[in-house]
Structure formats: structure tokens, C-alpha cells
N, C-alpha and C positions, 0 to 999 in steps of 0.2 A: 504494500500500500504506500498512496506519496501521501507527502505532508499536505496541510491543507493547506492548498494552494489560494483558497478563496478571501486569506487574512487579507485584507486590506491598510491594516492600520499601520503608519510609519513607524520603522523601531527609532526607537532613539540615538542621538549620538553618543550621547553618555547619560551615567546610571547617575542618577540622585545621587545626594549625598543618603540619604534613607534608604534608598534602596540598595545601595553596597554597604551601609553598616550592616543590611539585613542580611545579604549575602555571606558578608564576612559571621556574624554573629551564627549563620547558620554552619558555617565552613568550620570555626572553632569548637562548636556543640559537638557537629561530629568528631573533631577530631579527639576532643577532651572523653568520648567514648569509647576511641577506638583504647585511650591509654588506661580508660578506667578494663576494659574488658583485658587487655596484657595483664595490669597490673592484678586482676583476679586470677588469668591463668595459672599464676604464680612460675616455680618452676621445672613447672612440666613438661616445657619443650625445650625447644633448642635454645638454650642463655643466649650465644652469641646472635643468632634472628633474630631473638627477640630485644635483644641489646640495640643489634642494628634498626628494628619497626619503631622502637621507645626512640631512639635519635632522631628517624625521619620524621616522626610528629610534633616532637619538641623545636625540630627546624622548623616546620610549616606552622607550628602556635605560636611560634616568633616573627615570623614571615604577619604572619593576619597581624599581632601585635602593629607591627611595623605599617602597614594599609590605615589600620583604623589611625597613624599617627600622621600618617598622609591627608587622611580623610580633614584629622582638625588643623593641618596645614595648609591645607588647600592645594594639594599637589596630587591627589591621587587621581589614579586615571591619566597620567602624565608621565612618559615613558623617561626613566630615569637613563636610561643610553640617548637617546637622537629627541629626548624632551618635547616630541608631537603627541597625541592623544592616542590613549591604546585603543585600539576597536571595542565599541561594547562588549560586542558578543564574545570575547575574549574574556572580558572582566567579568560576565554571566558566568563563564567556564571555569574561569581564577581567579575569583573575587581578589585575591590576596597578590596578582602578580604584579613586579615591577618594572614589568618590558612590555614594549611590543615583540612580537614576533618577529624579525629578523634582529632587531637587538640581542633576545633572547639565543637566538640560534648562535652570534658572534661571539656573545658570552660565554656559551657549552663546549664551542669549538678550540 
């Protein structure tokens, strides 16, 4: 099946400020569950995975940290490489990101 092709409505250029606190506030909910559900596991699996899962979360709860500091700065949504605006639909997908897409890519590389 296709998407509904029938939406008419313009997306926006960029997200609210509300509507990425919402994003992000929803991004750290989860992620603060994924570290409550490890930290129940306890140590029943693999230490070092799960050493490694607990770090990735704790990057990306600092990562949103850093957004919502954007947010009261008035800089978010404002790609920290080449400083033009990230694509919404991008900041829909990573509330918490601080590139655009080929910044991004130049950084990984």
C-alpha cells in the first residue's frame, strides 16, 4: 500500500519550539526505559553489551540534554557544521540531532 497521497497540508519548515521539546521529551522517556529495563536485567547477560547498550544511551541522554539547550538558545534546528537549517523531517526522525545530513556524513567519515 502507498502513503496517503491525498494529505494536502504543507509540512512545515521547522518544528516548534513545542513540538521538539515534545519530540525530544519523548526520545529521553524512551531512552531512560530502555536503561531502566538493562539496569533490571541485572547480570545476566553479557557485562561487556551491556556495558556497551548503558554507554550508547547515556550518549544519546546527553545528546537530547544538549537539543533541549539548543532549544533555550535558540539555535536548534540549526546545523552546527554549515549553520543552515536541518530539514524537519530529519529533526521528526532525531529530534536530538546536530547536523544536517551531509555534515553529518563529513563528521562519521
Amino acid at each position: 500500500m502507498s502513503l496517503d497521497a491525498s494529505r494536502t497540508e504543507p509540512r512545515p519548515e521547522r518544528l516548534t519550539a513545542h513540538e521538539a521539546r515534545q519530540r525530544l521529551e519523548h526520545a529521553r522517556n524512551t531512552r531512560m526505559t530502555q536503561l531502566q529495563a538493562l539496569d533490571e536485567t541485572g547480570k545476566s547477560g553479557d557485562d561487556q553489551l551491556m556495558s556497551a547498550q548503558k554507554a550508547a544511551i547515556e550518549r544519546v541522554l546527553k545528546e537530547i540534554d544538549e537539543a533541549f539547550a539548543r532549544i533555550d538558545g535558540g539555535t536548534y534546528g540549526t546545523c552546527l557544521g554549515c549553520a543552515k537549517p536541518v530539514p524537519a523531517e530529519r529533526l521528526e526522525i532525531l529530534p536530538y540531532t546536530r547536523y544536517c545530513v551531509a555534515c553529518q556524513r563529513r563528521a562519521a567519515a
